[in-house]
TORDRENSE-160771 format. One record per residue (C-alpha): residue in three letters; x, y, z; residue number from 0. Coordinates in Angstrom, 1 decimal, decimal comma. Each point is the difference from the previous one (the first is absolute). Example, Ala and Ser with C-alpha at 12.3 -4.5 7.8 and 13.67 -1.06 7.14 Angstrom:
{r->ALA&east->12,3&north->-4,5&up->7,8&k->0};
{r->SER&east->1,4&north->3,4&up->-0,7&k->1};
//
This chain:
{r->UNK&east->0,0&north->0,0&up->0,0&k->0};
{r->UNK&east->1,4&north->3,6&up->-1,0&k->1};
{r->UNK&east->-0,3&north->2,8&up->2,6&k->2};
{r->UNK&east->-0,5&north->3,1&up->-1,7&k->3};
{r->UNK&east->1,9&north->3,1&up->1,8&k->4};
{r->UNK&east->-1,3&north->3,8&up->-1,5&k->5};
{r->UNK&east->2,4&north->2,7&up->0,9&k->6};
{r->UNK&east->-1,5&north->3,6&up->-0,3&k->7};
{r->UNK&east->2,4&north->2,2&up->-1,2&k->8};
{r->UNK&east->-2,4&north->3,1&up->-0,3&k->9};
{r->UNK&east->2,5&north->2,7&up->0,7&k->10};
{r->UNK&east->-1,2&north->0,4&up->4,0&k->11};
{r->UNK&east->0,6&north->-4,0&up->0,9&k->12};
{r->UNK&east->3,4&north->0,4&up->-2,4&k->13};
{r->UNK&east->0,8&north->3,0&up->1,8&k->14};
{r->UNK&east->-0,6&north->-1,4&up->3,5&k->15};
{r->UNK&east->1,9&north->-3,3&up->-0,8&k->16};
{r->UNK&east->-1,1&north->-2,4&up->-2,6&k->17};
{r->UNK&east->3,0&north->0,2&up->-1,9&k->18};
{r->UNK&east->1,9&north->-1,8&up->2,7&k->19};
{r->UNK&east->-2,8&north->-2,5&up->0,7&k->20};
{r->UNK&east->-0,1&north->-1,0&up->-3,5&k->21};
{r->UNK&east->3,7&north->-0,6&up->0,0&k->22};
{r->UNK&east->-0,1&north->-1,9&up->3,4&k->23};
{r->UNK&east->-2,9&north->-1,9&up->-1,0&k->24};
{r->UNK&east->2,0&north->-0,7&up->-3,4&k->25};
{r->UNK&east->2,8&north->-1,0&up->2,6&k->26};
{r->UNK&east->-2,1&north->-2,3&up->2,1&k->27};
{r->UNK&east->-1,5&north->-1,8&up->-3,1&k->28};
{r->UNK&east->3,6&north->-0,5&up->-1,1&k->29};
{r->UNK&east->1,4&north->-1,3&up->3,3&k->30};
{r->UNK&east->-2,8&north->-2,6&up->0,5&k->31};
{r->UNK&east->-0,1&north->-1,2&up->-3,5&k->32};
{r->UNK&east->-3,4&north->1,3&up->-0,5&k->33};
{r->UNK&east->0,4&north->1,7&up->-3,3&k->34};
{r->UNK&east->-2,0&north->-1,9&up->-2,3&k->35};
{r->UNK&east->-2,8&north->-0,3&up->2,6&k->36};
{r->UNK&east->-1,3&north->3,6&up->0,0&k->37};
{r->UNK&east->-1,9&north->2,4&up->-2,3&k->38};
{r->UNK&east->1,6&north->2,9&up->0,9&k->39};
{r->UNK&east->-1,3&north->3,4&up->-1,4&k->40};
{r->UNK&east->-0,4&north->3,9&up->0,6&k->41};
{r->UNK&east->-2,8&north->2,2&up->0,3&k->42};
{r->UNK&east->0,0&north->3,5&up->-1,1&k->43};
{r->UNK&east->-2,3&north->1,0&up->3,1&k->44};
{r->UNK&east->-1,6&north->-2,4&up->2,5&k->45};
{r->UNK&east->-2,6&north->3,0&up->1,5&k->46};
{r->UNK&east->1,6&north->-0,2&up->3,5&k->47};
{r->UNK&east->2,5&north->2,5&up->-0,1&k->48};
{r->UNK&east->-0,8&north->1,2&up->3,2&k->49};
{r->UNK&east->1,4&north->-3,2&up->1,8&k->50};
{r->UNK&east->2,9&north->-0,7&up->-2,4&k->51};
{r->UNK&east->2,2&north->-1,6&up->-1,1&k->52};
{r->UNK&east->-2,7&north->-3,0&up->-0,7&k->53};
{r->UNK&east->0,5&north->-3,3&up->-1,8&k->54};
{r->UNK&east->-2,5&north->-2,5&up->-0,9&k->55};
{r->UNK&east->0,6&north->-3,8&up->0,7&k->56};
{r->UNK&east->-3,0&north->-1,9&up->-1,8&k->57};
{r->UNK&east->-1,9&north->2,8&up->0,6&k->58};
{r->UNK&east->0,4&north->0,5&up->3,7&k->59};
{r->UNK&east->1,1&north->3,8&up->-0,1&k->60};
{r->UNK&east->3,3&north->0,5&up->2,8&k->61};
{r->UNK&east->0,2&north->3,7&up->1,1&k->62};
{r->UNK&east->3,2&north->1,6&up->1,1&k->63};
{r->UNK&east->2,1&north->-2,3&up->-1,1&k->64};
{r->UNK&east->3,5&north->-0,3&up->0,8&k->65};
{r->UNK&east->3,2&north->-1,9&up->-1,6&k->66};
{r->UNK&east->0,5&north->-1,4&up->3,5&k->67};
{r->UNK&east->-4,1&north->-1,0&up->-0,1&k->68};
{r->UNK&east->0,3&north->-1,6&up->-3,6&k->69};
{r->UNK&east->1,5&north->-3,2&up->1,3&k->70};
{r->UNK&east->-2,4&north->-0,8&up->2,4&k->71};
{r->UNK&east->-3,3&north->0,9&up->-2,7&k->72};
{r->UNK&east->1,9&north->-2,1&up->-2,2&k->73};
{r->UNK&east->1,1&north->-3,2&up->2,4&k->74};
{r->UNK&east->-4,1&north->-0,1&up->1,0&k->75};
{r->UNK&east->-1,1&north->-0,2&up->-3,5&k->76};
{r->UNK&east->1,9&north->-2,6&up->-1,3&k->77};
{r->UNK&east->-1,2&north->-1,3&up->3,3&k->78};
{r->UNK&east->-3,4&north->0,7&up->-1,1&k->79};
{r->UNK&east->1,4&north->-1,4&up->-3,6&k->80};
{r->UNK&east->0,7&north->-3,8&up->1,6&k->81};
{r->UNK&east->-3,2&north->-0,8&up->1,0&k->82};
{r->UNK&east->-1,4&north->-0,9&up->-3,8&k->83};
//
């Protein structure tokens, strides 16, 4: 099963941090050899600026996302992932 990761990079959640999410979640993936088992895309604006940076994780929206938080979000979805 393919978890499916949405990074907004609307130029508030880019300006508060999504750059360096997207390149530590690129870095997780990489580290846990979990490359070919993610859709991973952007999103111009995700409508949440206000709590920002925000990524989606099969749809679950996170809010104030961190690179230190990434791990975590992603370690409980391919949690979430095993159960199929």
């Amino acid at each position: 099963m393919m978890v499916k990761i949405t990074v907004c990079m609307g130029s508030s959640c880019f300006s508060r941090g999504n750059r360096r999410n997207l390149d530590a979640i690129r870095a997780w993936l990489a580290a846990h050899g979990r490359d070919a088992d993610v859709q991973l895309k952007g999103c111009r604006c995700g409508s949440k600026c206000a709590v920002g940076p925000n990524i989606w994780i099969d749809g679950t929206c996170h809010s104030d996302v961190t690179p230190e938080s990434v791990g975590p979000l992603l370690e409980a979805a391919f949690a979430e992932d095993t159960r199929a």
